[in-house]
Structures are given as structure tokens and as C-alpha cells.
C-alpha positions in Angstrom: -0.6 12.9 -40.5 -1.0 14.0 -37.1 -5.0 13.5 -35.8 -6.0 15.4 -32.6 -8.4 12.8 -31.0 -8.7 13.8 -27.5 -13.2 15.0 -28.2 -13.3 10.7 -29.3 -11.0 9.3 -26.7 -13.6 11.7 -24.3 -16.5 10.6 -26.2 -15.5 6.7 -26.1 -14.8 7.1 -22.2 -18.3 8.2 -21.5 -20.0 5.0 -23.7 -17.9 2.5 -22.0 -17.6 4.2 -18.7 -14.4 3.9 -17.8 -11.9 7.2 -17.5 -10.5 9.0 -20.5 -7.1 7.9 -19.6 -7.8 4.2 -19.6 -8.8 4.2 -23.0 -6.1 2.9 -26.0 -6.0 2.8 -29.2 -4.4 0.7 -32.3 -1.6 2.9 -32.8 -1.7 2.0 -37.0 -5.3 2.7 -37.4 -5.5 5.9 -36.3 -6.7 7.5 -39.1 -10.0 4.8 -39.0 -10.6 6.5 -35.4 -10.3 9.7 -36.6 -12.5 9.0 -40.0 -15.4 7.5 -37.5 -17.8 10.2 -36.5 -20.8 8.0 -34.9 -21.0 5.9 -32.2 -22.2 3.2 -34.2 -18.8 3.4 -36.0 -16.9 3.4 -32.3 -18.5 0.4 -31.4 -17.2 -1.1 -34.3 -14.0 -0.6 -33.7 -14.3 -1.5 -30.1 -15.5 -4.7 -31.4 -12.8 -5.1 -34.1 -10.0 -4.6 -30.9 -8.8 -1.5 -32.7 -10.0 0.6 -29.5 -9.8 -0.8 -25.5 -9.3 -0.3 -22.1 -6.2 -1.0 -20.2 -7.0 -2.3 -16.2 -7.2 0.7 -13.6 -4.3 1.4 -11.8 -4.8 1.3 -8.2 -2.6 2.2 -4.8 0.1 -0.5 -5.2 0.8 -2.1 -1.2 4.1 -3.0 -2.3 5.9 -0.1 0.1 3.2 -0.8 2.9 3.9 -4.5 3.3 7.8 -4.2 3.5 7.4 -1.5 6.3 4.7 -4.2 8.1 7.3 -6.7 7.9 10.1 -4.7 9.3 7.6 -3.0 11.6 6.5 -7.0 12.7 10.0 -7.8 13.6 11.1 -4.6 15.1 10.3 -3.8 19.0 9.5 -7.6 20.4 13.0 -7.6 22.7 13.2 -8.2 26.0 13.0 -4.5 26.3 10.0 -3.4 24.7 7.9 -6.5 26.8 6.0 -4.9 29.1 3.3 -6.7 32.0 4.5 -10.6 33.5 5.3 -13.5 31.1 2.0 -14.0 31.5 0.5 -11.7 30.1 2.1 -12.4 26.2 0.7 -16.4 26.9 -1.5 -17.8 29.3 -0.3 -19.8 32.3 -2.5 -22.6 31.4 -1.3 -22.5 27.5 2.3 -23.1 28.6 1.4 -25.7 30.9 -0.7 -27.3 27.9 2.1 -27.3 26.0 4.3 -28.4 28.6 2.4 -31.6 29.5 1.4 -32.9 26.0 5.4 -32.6 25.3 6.4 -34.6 28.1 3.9 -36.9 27.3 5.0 -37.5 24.0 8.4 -37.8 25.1 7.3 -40.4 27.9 5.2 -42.4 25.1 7.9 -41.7 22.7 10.6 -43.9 25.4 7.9 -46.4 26.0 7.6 -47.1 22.1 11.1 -48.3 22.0 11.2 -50.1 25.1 13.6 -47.6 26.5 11.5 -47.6 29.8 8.7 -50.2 30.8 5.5 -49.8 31.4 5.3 -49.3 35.2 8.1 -46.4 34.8 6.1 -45.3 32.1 3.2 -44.8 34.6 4.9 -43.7 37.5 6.4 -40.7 35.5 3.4 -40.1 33.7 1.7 -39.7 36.6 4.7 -37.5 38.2 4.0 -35.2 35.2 0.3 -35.2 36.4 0.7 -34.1 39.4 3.5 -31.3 38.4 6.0 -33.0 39.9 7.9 -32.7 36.8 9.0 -29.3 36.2 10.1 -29.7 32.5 11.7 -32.0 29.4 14.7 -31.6 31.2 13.9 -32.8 34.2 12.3 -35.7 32.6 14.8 -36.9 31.0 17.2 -36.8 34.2 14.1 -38.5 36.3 14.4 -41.0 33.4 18.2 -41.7 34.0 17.7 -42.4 37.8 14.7 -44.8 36.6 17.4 -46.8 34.3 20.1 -46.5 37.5 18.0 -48.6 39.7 
């Protein structure tokens, strides 16, 4: 038997606030949702599991975060840069970085007796000064050191 219970699905929606559409039913015990008239008897069943509510549905992001990650890639060539090198990172930041790596290299040498200690200082102190314009040229400043 076919039961038309849209006026309790409505009525149910209103007592436990949610939307009419979130609200499910026990498909087998229709016929007890249909036979209850008060809300007494709806909160009975609510309690027994024969009615609930299902979680609401929202806006999924699924679409918009695998356009932000094509959009993140996209547009960072040499083309699309615009202003100095500069301007993307700090002068000082690169030289930061620049230093501490040499430095670690240097301390790296020192640790296995590749270089002694006054080499050690003399290029650590080149580095200081900015004598040294990269890892590169490090490691060739290194090579004359060992020459000698």
C-alpha cells in the first residue's frame, strides 16, 4: 500500500528543524509513519531510528581547487614576470641565502679535513666581505687553496 506522507515528512521537518528534504525514513515501516498522527508518536519513532536526517549537502570545492592548482602553475614563466628580479625576492633574502650556503659548504670541507683551519677562515672571511660571488666560485677558490 502506497502512503502519501509528504504533510509528516513537512511536519517532522519543522520539530527538528532541519529541511523537508533532509528528512528519511525506514523504508519497511512505512506504514507505522503513516499510522502516527501526534508528535508524541513522531518522536518515538525518531527515537526508535525509524525516522532521521541525512547531513546537508553543501557547495562541493572539488572543481574550484583543481582550477587553483592549474591556475597556481599556470602564468609564472619568464614571460609573465614583470618588475627586476628583485622585486619577486629581496636582495637581502638571496644574499641570506647565499651566505648561510657557502657557509655550510665551508664548515662542511672543514669537517672532513678537506681544508684547514686558516683556509677555512680566510675563505670565510672572503665570503664576508662578498668577495665570493657564489657556491661555484667557492669551490674553484677552494681548488687554488689545495694547489698551493
Amino acid at each position: 500500500m502506497v502512503v502519501n506522507i509528504r504533510k509528516k515528512r513537512e511536519l517532522i521537518s519543522r520539530m527538528l528543524g532541519v529541511g523537508a528534504n533532509r528528512v528519511r525514513f525506514e523504508p519497511d515501516k512505512l506504514d507505522d509513519i503513516a499510522d502516527s498522527i501526534t508528535r508524541e508518536n513522531i518522536r518515538a519513532l525518531i527515537k526508535n531510528g525509524i525516522i532521521w536526517t541525512v547531513r546537508e549537502r553543501g557547495t562541493s570545492r572539488a572543481r574550484a581547487e583543481a582550477k587553483l592548482t592549474i591556475h597556481r602553475k599556470h602564468g609564472l614563466g619568464p614571460g609573465s614576470k614583470k618588475g627586476k628580479k628583485t622585486a619577486r625576492m629581496g636582495k637581502k633574502e638571496i644574499y641570506v641565502v647565499r651566505v648561510r650556503s657557502m657557509r655550510y659548504h665551508l664548515k662542511v670541507l672543514k669537517d672532513r679535513n678537506d681544508i684547514n683551519r686558516e683556509t677555512y677562515w680566510s675563505l670565510y672571511k672572503k665570503v664576508n666581505g662578498g668577495q665570493v660571488r657564489s657556491l661555484a666560485h667557492l669551490r674553484e677558490l677552494v681548488k687554488q687553496f689545495k694547489t698551493h
